[in-house]
Structure formats: C-alpha cells, structure tokens
N, CA and C atoms as an extended XYZ file, in Angstrom:
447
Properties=species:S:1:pos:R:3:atomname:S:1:resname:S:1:resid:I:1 pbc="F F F"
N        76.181      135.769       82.160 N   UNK     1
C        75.025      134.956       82.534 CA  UNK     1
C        75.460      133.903       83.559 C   UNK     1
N        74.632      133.946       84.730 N   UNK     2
C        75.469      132.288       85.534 CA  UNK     2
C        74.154      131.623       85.566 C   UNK     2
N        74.263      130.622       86.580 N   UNK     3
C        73.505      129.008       86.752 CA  UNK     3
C        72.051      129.588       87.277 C   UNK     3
N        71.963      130.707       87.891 N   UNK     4
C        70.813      131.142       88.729 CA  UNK     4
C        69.782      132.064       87.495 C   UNK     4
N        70.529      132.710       86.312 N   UNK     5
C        69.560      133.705       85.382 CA  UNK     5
C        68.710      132.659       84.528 C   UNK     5
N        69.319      131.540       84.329 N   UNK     6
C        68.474      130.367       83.046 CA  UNK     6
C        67.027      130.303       83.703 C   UNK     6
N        66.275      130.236       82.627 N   UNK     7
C        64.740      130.141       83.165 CA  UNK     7
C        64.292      129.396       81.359 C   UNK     7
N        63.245      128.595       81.406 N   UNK     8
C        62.672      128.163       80.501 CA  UNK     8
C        61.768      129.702       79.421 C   UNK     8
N        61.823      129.248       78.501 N   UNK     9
C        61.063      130.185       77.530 CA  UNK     9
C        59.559      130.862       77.950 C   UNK     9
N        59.286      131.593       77.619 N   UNK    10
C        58.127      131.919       77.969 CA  UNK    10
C        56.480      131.005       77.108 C   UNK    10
N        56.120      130.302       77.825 N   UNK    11
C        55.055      129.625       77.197 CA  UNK    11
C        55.607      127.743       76.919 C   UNK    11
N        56.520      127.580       77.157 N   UNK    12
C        57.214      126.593       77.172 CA  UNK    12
C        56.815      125.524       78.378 C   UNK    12
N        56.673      126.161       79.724 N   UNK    13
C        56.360      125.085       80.284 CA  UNK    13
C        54.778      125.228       80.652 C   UNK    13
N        53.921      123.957       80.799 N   UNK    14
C        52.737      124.423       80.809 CA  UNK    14
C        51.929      123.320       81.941 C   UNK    14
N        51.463      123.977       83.183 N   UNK    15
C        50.817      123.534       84.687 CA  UNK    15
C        50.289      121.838       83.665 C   UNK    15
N        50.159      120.822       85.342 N   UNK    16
C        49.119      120.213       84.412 CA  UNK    16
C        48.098      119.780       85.001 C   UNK    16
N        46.977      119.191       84.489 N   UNK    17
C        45.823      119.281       84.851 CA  UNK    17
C        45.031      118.656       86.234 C   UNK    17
N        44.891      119.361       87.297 N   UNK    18
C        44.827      118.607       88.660 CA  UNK    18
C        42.923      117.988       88.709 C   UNK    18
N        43.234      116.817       88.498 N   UNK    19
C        41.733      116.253       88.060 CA  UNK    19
C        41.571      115.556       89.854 C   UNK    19
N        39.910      115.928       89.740 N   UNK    20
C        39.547      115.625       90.759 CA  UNK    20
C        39.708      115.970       92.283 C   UNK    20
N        40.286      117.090       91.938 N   UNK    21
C        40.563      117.920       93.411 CA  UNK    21
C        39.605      119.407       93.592 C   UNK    21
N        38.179      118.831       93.334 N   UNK    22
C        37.100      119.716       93.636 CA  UNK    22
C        36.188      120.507       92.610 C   UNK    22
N        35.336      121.123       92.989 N   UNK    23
C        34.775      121.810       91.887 CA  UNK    23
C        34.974      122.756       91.419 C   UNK    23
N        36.127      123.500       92.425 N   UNK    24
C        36.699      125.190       91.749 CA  UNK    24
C        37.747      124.567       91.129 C   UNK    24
N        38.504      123.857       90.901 N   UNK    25
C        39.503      123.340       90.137 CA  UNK    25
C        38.345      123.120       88.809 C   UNK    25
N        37.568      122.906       88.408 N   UNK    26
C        36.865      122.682       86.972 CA  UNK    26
C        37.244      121.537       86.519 C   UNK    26
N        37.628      120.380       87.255 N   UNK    27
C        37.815      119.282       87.043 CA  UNK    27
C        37.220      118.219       88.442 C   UNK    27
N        36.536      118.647       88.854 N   UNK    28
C        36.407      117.811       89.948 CA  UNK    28
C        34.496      116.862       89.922 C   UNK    28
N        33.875      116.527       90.437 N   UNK    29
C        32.703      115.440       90.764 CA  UNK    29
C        33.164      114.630       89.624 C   UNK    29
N        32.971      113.817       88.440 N   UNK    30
C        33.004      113.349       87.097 CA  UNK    30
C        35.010      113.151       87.031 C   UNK    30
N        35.750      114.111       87.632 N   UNK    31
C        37.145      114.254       86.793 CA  UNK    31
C        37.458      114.588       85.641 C   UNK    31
N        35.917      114.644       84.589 N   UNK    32
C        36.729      114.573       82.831 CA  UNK    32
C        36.324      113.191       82.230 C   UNK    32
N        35.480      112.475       83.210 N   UNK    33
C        35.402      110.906       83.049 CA  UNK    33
C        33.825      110.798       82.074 C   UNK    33
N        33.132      111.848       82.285 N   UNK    34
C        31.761      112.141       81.670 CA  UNK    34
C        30.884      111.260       83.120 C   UNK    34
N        29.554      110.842       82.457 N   UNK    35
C        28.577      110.608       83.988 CA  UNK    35
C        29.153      109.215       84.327 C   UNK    35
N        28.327      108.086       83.215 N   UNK    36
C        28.283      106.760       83.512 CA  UNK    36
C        28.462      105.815       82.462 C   UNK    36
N        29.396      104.300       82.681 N   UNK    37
C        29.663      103.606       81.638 CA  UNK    37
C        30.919      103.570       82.127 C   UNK    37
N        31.457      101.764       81.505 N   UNK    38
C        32.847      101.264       82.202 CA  UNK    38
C        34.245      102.078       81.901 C   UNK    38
N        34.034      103.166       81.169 N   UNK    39
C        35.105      103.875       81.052 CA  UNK    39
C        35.127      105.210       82.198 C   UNK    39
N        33.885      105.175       83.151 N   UNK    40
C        33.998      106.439       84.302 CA  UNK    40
C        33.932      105.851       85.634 C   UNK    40
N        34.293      104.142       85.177 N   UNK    41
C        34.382      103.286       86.646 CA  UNK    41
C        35.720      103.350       86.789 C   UNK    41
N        36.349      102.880       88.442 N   UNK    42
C        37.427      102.757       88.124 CA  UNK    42
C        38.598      101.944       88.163 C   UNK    42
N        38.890      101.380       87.579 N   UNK    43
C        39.539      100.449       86.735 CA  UNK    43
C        39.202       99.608       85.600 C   UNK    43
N        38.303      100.714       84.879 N   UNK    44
C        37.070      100.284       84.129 CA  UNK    44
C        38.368      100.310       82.458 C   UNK    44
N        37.538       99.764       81.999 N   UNK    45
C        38.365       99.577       80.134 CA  UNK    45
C        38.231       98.388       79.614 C   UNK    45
N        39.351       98.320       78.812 N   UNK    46
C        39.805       97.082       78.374 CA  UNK    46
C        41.043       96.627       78.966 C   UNK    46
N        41.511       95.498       79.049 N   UNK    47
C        42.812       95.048       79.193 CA  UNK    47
C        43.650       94.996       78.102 C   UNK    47
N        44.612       94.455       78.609 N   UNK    48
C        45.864       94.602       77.489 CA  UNK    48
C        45.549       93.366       77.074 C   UNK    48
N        45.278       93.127       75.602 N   UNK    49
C        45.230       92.117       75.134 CA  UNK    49
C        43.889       91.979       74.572 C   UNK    49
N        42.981       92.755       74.461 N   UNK    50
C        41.720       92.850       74.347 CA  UNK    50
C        40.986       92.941       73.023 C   UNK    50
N        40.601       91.954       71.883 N   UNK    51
C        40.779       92.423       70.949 CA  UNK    51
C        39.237       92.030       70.516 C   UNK    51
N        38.566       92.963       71.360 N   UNK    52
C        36.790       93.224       70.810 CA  UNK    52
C        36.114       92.147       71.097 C   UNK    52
N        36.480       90.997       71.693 N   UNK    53
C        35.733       89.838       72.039 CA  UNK    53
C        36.155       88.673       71.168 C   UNK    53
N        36.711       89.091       69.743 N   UNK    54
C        37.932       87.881       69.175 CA  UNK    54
C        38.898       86.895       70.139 C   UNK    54
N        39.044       85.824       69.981 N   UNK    55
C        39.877       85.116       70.252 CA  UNK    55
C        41.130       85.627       70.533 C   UNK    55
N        41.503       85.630       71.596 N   UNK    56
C        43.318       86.681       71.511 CA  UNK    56
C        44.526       86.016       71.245 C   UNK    56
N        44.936       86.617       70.329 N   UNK    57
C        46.672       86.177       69.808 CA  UNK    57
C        47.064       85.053       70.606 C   UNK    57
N        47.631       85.243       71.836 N   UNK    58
C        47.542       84.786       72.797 CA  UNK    58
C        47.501       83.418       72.668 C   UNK    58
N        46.035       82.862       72.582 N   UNK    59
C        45.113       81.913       72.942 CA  UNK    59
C        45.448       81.317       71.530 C   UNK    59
N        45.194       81.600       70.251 N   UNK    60
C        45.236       80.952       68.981 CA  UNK    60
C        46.424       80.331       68.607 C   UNK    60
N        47.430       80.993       69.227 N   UNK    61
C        48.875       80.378       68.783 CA  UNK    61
C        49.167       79.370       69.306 C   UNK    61
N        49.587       78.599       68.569 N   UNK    62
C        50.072       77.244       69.464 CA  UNK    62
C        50.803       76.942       70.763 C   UNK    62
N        50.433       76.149       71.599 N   UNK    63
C        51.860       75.747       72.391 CA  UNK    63
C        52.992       75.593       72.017 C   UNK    63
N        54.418       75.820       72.622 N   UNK    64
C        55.455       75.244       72.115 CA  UNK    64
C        56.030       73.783       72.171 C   UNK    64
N        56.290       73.346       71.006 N   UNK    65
C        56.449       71.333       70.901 CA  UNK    65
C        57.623       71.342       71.435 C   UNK    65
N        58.275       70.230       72.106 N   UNK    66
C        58.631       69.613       72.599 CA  UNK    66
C        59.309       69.980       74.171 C   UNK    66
N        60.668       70.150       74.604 N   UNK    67
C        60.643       69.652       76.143 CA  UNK    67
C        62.134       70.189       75.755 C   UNK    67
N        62.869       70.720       77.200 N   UNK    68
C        63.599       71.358       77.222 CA  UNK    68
C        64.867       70.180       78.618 C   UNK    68
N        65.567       69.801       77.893 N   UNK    69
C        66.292       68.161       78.602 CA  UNK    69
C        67.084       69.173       79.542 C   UNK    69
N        66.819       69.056       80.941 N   UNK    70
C        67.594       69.667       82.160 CA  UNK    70
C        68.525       69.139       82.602 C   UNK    70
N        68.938       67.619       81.696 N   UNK    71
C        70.115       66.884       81.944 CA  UNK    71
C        71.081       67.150       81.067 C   UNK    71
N        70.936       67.976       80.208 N   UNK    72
C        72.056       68.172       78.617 CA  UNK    72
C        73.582       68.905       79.481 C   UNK    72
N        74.546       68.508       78.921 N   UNK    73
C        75.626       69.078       79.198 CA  UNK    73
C        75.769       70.147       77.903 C   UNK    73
N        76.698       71.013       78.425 N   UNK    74
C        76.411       71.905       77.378 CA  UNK    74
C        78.428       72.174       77.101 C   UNK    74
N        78.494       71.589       76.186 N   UNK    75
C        79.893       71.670       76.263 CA  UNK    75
C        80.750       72.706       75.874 C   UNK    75
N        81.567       73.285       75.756 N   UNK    76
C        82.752       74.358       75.184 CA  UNK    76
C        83.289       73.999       73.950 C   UNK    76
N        83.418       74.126       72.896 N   UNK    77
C        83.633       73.376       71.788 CA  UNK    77
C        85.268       74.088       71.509 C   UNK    77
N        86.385       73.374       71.206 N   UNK    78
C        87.742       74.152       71.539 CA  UNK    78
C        88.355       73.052       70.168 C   UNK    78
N        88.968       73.854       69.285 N   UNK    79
C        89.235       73.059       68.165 CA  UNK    79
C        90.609       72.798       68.532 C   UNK    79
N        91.336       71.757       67.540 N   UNK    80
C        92.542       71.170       67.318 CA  UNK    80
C        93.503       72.187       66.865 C   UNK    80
N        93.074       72.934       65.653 N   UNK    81
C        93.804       74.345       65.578 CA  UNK    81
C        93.951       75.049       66.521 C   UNK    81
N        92.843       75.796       67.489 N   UNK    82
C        93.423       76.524       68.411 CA  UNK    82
C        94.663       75.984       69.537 C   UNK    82
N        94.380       74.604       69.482 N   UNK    83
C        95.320       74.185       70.774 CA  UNK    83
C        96.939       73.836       70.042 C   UNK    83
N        96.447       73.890       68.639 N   UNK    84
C        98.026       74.012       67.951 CA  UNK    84
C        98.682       75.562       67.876 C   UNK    84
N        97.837       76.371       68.075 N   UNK    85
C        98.325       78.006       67.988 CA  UNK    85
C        98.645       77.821       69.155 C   UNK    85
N        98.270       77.940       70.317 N   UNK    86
C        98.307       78.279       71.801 CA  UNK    86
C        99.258       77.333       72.712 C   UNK    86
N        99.483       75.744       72.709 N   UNK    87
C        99.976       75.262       73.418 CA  UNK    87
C       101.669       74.918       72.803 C   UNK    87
N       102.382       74.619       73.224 N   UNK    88
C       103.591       74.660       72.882 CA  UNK    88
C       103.936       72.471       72.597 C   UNK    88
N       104.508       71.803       71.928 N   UNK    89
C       105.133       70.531       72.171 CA  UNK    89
C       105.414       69.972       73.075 C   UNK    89
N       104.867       69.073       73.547 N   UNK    90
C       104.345       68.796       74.949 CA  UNK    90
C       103.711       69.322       75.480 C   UNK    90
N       102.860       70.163       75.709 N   UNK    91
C       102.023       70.872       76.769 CA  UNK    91
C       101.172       69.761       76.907 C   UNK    91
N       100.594       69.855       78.481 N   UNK    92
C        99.274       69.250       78.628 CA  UNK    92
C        97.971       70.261       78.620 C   UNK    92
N        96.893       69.956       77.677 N   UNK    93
C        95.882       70.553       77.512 CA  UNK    93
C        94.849       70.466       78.818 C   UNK    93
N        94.488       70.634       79.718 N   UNK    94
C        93.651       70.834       80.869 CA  UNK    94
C        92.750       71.811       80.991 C   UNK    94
N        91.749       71.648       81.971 N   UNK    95
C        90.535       73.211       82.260 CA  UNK    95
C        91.961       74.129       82.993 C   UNK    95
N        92.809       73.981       83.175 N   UNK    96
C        93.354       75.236       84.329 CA  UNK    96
C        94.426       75.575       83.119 C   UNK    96
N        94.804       74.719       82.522 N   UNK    97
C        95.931       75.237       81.567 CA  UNK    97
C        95.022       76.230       80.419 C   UNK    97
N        93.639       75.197       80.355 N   UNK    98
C        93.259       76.560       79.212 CA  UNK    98
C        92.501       77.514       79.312 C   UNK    98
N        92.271       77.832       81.005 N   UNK    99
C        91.791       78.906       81.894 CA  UNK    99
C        92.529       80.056       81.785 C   UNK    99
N        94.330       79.491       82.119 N   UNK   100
C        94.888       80.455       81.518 CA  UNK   100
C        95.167       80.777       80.508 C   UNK   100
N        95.363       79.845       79.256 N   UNK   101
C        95.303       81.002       78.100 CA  UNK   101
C        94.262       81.540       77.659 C   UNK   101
N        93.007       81.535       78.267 N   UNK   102
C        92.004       82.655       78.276 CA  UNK   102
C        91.004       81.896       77.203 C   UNK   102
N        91.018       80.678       77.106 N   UNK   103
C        90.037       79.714       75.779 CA  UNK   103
C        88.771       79.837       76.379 C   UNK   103
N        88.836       79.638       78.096 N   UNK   104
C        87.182       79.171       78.791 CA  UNK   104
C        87.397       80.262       80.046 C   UNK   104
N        86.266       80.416       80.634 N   UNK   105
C        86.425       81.687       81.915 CA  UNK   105
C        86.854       80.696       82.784 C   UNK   105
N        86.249       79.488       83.464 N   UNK   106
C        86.261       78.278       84.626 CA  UNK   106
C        86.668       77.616       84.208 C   UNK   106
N        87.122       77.127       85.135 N   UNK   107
C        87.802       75.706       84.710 CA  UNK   107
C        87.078       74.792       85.407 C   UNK   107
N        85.856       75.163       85.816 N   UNK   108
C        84.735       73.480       85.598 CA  UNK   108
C        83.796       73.526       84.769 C   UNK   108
N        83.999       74.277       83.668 N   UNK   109
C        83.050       74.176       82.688 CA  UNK   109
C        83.567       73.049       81.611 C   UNK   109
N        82.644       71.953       81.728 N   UNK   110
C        82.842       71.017       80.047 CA  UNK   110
C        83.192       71.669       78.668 C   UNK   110
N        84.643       70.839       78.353 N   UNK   111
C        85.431       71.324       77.314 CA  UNK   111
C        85.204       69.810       76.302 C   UNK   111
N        84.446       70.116       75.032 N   UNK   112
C        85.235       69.420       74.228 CA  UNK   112
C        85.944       69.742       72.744 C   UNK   112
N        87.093       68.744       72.782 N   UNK   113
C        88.144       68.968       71.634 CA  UNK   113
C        86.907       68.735       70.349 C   UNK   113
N        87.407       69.539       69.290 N   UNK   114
C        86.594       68.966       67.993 CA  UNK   114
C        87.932       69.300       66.922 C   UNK   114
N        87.877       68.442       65.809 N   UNK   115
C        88.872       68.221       65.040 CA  UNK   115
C        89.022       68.780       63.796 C   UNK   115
N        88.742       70.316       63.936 N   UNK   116
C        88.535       71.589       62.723 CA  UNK   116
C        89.798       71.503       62.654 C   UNK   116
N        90.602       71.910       61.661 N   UNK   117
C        91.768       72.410       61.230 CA  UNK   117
C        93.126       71.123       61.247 C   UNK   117
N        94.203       71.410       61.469 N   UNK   118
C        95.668       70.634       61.791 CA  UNK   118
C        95.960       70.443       62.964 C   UNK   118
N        96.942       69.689       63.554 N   UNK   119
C        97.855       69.417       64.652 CA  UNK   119
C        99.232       69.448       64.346 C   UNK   119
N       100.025       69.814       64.540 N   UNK   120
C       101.582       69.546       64.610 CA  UNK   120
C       102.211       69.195       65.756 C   UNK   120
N       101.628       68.988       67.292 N   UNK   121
C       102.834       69.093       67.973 CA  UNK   121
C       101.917       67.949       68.954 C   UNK   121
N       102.940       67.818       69.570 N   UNK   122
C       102.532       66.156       70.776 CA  UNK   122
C       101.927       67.001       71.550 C   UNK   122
N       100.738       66.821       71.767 N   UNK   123
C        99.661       67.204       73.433 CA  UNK   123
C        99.457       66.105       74.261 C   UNK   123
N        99.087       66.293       75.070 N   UNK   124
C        98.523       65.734       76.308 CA  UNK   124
C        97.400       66.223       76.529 C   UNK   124
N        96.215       65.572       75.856 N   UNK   125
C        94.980       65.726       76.490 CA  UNK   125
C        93.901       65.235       77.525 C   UNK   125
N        93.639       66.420       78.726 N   UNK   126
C        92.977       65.920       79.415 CA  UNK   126
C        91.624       66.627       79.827 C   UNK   126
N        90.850       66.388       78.581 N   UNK   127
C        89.543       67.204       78.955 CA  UNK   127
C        87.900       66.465       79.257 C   UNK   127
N        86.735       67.030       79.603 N   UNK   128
C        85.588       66.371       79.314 CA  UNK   128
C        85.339       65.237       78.021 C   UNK   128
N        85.298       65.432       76.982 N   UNK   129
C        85.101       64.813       75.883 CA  UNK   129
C        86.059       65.454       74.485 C   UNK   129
N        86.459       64.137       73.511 N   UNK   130
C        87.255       64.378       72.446 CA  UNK   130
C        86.619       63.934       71.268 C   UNK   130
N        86.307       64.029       69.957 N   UNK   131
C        85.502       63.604       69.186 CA  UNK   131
C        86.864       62.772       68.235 C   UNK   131
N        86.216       62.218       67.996 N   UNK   132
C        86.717       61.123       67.323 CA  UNK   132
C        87.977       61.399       65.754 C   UNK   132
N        87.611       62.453       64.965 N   UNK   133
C        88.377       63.464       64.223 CA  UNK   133
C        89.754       63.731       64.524 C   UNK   133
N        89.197       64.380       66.638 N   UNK   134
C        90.281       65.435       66.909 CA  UNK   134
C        90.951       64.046       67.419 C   UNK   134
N        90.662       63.351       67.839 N   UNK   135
C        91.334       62.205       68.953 CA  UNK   135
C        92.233       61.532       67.824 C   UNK   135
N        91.706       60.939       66.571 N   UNK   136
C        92.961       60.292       65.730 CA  UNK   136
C        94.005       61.539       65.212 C   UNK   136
N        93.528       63.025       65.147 N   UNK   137
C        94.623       64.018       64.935 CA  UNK   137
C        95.730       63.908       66.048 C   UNK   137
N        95.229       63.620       67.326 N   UNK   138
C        95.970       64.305       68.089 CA  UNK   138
C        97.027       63.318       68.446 C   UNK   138
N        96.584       61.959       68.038 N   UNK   139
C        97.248       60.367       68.146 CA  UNK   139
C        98.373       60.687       66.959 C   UNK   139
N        97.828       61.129       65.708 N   UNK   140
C        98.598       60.838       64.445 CA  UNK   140
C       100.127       61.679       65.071 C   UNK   140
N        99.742       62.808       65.760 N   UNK   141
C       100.849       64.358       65.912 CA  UNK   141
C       101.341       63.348       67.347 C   UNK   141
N       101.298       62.302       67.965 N   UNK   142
C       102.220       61.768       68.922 CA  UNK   142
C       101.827       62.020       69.828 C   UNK   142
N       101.016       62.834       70.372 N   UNK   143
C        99.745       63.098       71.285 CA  UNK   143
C        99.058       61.657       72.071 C   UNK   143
N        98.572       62.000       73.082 N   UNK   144
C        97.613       61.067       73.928 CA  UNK   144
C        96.728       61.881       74.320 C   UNK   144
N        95.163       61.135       74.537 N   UNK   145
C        94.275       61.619       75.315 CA  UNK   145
C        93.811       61.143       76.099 C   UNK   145
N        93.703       61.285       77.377 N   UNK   146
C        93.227       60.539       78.685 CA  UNK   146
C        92.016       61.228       78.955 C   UNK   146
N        91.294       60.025       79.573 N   UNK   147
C        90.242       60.367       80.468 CA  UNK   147
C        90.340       61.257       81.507 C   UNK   147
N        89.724       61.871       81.509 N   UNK   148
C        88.544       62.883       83.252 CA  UNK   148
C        88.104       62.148       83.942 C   UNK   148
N        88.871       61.788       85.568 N   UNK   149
C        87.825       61.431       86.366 CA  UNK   149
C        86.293       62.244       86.312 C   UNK   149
C-alpha cells in the first residue's frame, strides 16, 4: 500500500451544504432561513449575553471595590536561610551576586531580605529593603547591612 492508495471510507466524508447559491442548488431565495422575522434578517438574533429581556449577569454583579496602587513596589522576597545555603563567609549579598546564583532573573528587580530560618556566617548586605527579623539576624552572625543608593 503507499501514500497515493489511502482514500477515506466509503460514506465517511459527506459534501456540505452550499446555501444560497441559487434555486437549482435547493437552497437558494430564503437559504433555509424560512420567509420573515429577525431570525431571516441578517444579523438578526440574539446577542451573546441575551437573557430574554432579564437583567444580564453582566449588569447585576457588582463593580469591583477598591483601586489598584500603580505606585506599589513589588518586591522579591529572599530569606536569611537561603543566603546562608548559597553565599559563602563574607560574601557580599547584591542584585548581580544573586543574579548569579540564579535567586532573581535581573538584577534591577527589588530584593527584600526576610528573616525565615538561621544565619551562620558574616554577610554583607546590600539590597532594596531588609526587615527588621532578618537585619538583627544578620547583625547577631557579624554581618552588616547597608543601604541602596
């Protein structure tokens, strides 16, 4: 058998109906549409959303409350544990240092420290924001944290 003998089953595929292309076609003046009435106009119906002259979904549901702040920073949240797995005694914690160990994609995206888990080793932190938790952890382990221009 090759690529050229395949043919569909017999009765399997079936023409389809060419509406409105005359009167020997048996679909043509009307289309199938019957005489008259908004369903043989055309673009005649209902719309989407149409629910018999009821009030629509739509319309009954409430607005949504409140306001969406276009000033919010949206920060990276990077715990005290991870930077004790990943950085070595002394390391300085930075966006490019923790670009490369793969914590954030950019390194101008806002990072802040949060103070989940332990510290063991002296860092140097220099990120967006430190919460108050991670900042006395990172003081207690001999650590400093400096400001971001």
């Amino acid at each position: 058998m090759q690529l050229h003998d395949l043919y569909p089953a017999k009765g399997s595929k079936k023409a389809r109906k060419r509406i409105g292309r005359g009167n020997g076609s048996g679909h043509g003046t009307t289309a199938g549409r019957g005489t008259k009435g908004q369903l043989s106009r055309s673009g005649g119906g209902k719309g989407a959303g149409f629910e018999g002259g009821q009030t629509q979904l739509a319309m009954r549901l409430p607005k949504l409350p409140g306001f969406k702040d276009h000033n919010r920073v949206a920060y990276v949240p990077v715990n005290v544990s991870r930077l004790d797995a990943l950085f070595n005694d002394g390391d300085t914690v930075d966006p490019e240092s923790l670009v490369t160990k793969g914590v954030i994609k950019k390194d101008f995206i806002p990072v802040k420290v949060l103070g989940d888990g332990d510290l063991t080793k002296k860092l140097t932190v220099k990120v967006d924001a430190v919460s108050q938790s991670a900042q006395s952890k990172i003081e207690a382990a001999g650590g400093k944290v400096e400001a971001v221009c």
